[in-house]
N, C-alpha and C positions, 0 to 999 in steps of 0.2 A: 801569252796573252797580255802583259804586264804593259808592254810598249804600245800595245794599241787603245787600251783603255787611262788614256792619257790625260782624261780630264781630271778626275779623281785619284785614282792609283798612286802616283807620284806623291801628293800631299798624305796620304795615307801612311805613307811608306815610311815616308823620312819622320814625320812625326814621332813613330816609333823606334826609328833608325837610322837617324839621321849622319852615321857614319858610315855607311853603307856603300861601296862603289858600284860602278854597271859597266860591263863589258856588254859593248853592243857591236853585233856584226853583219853588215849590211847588203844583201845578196841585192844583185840584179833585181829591179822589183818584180819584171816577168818570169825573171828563173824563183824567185821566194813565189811566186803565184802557182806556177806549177809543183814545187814540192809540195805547198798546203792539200793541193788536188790530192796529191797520190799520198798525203796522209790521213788527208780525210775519206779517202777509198780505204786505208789500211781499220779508220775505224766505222767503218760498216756504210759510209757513202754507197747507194747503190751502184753498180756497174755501169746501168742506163744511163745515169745523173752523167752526162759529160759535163766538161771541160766547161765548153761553150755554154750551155743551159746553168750550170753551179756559177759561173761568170754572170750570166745575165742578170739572176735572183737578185745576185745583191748589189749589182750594176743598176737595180731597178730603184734600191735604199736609198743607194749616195744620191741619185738624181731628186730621189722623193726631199728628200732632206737636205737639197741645193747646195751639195757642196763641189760642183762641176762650175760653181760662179766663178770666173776666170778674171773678173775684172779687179781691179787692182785695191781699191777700197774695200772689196769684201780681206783680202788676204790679210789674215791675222788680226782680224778683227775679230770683235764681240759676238757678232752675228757667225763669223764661223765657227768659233768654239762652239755656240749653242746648238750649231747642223751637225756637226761633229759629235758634239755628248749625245744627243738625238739619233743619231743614224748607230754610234757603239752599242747604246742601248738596245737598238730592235736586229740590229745583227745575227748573225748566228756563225761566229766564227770570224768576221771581217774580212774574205778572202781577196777583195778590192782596198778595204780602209787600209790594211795591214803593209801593204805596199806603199803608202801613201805618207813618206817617212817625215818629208818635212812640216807635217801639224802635228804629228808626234813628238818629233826632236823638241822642237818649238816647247810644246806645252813641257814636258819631261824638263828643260832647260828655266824657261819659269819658275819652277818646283823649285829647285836646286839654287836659283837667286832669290827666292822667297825667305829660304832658312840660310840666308847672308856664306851661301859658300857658292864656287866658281865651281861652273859645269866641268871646264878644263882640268878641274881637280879628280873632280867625282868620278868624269865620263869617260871613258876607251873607247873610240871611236874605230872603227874599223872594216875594208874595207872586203869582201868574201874572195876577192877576186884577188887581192894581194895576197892574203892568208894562203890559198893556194900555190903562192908563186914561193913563196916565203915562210911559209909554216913553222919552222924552228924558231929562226928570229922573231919572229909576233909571240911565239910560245914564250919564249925570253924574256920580249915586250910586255905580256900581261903578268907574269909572274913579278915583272919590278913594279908595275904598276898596282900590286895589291901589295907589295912588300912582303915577298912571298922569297925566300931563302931558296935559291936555283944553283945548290952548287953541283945538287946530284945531276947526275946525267941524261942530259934534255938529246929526244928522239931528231935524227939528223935528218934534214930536208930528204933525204934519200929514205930514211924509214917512214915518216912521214907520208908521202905519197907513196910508198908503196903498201904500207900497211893499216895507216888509220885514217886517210881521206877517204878511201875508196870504200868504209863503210858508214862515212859520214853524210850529212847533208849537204855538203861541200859540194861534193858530183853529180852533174845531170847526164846520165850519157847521149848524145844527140839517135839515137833510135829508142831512146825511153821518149825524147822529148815530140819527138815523130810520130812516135805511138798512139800519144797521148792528142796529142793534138788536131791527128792524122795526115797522113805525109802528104797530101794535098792542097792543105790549109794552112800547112806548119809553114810558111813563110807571110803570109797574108795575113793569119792570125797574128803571129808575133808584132807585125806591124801594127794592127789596130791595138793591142796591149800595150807595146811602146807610145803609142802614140798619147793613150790615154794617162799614163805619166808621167809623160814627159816635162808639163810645164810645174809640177810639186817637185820631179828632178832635179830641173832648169831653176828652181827658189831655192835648193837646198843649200847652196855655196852660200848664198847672200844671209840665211838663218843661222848657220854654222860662224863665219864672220860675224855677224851684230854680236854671238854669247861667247867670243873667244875663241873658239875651240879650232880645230885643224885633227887633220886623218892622222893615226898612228902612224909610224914609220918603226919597220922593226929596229928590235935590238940587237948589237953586233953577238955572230954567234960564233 
C-alpha cells in the first residue's frame, strides 16, 4: 500500500529514513488489477463480489473525485493531487488508483527531490515483464543496487522460472485469467481495462524523463 498512498507516505518515510532505497516493480496495470482481485478473495472478498462489481465500486471513487479529467492542465497539477489524496482516503484498497502509476511515480519522485537526493539514486525501477524474461540478471541488478554482496550463488534463469516464479505473483495463467473474468468477456473486458489506462500509461515515459530516471536493465549474470 506504500506506493498508492503517495501524497503523504513518501514525506513520512524519508523524514525518518531518508537513506532508504525502493525497489519497485511494475506489472501490467490490468494484470496488478487482477492479482489484487484474487487477493482480496484470498482475504475474505465474497465469492459474489466479481471482478466487474469490485471494479465498478471504486470506478465510482476515482469518477466522484474527478480524476478521469483527461485534459492537459488538470495533469500534475494542484488540483489533481487534491482528487488523488481525496479519492486514497475514501478507498478501500485502491483497486483502480493502484494501477494508476504515473501520479504515484510522480508524487513518490517529488518526495525524493524534496530531501535534495535524485530518484535515479534512490529508485529501481523495474519492469514485471522483463523480471520474468530475465529473473537472474534483475536478481543481480538489485542486489548491486542495495549494495548487497552477491558473490554466493544467485538461482539461474532456469531455476528461477522453474521453481520460484511459478509460486510468485509474477504468473497469471490465462485459465485463471478466464476464470476470473469469464471466458466470454475476458477479451472485451481486458479491453475496456486497458483502455481506462491507458492515457496515465501513455504519461508515464514523459514523468519518468522530466525526474531522470530510466527502466532497470539487468546485470550481467
Amino acid at each position: 500500500g506504500y506506493l498508492l498512498y503517495s501524497t503523504l507516505t513518501p514525506r513520512r518515510i524519508f523524514c525518518v529514513a531518508p537513506w532508504v532505497k525502493l525497489i519497485i516493480i511494475l506489472q501490467n496495470p490490468m494484470e496488478r488489477l487482477i492479482h489484487h482481485y484474487m487477493a482480496a478473495r484470498r482475504q475474505g472478498l465474497p465469492k459474489s463480489f466479481s471482478l466487474q462489481k469490485w471494479i465498478q465500486k471504486d470506478l465510482h471513487l476515482v469518477q466522484h473525485y474527478g480524476l478521469l479529467n483527461m485534459t492537459r492542465e488538470f495533469h500534475g497539477s494542484p488540483e489533481e493531487d487534491v482528487a488523488w489524496y481525496e479519492y486514497t482516503q475514501a478507498t478501500t484498497g485502491g483497486p483502480i488508483g493502484r494501477s494508476m502509476y504515473e501520479i504515484q511515480l510522480r508524487q513518490w519522485f517529488q518526495a525524493i527531490l524534496a530531501i535534495g537526493k535524485k530518484p535515479a539514486d534512490t529508485v529501481l525501477l523495474i519492469r514485471a515483464s522483463d523480471f520474468r524474461r530475465q529473473p537472474a540478471g534483475y536478481y543481480r541488478r538489485i542486489l548491486q543496487f542495495l549494495g548487497v554482496n552477491h558473490t554466493a550463488d544467485v538461482p539461474t534463469n532456469l531455476e528461477w522460472k522453474r521453481d520460484i516464479l511459478p509460486k510468485s505473483n509474477f504468473v497469471l495463467p490465462n485459465r485463471t485469467r478466464d476464470e476470473i473474468l469469464g471466458i466470454n468477456d475476458s477479451r472485451e473486458y481486458r479491453l475496456e481495462l486497458q483502455a481506462l489506462f491507458q492515457p496515465y500509461m501513455q504519461r508515464l515515459p514523459a514523468v519518468l524523463k522530466h525526474f531522470g530516471m530510466t527502466w532497470a536493465v539487468p546485470a550481467m549474470v
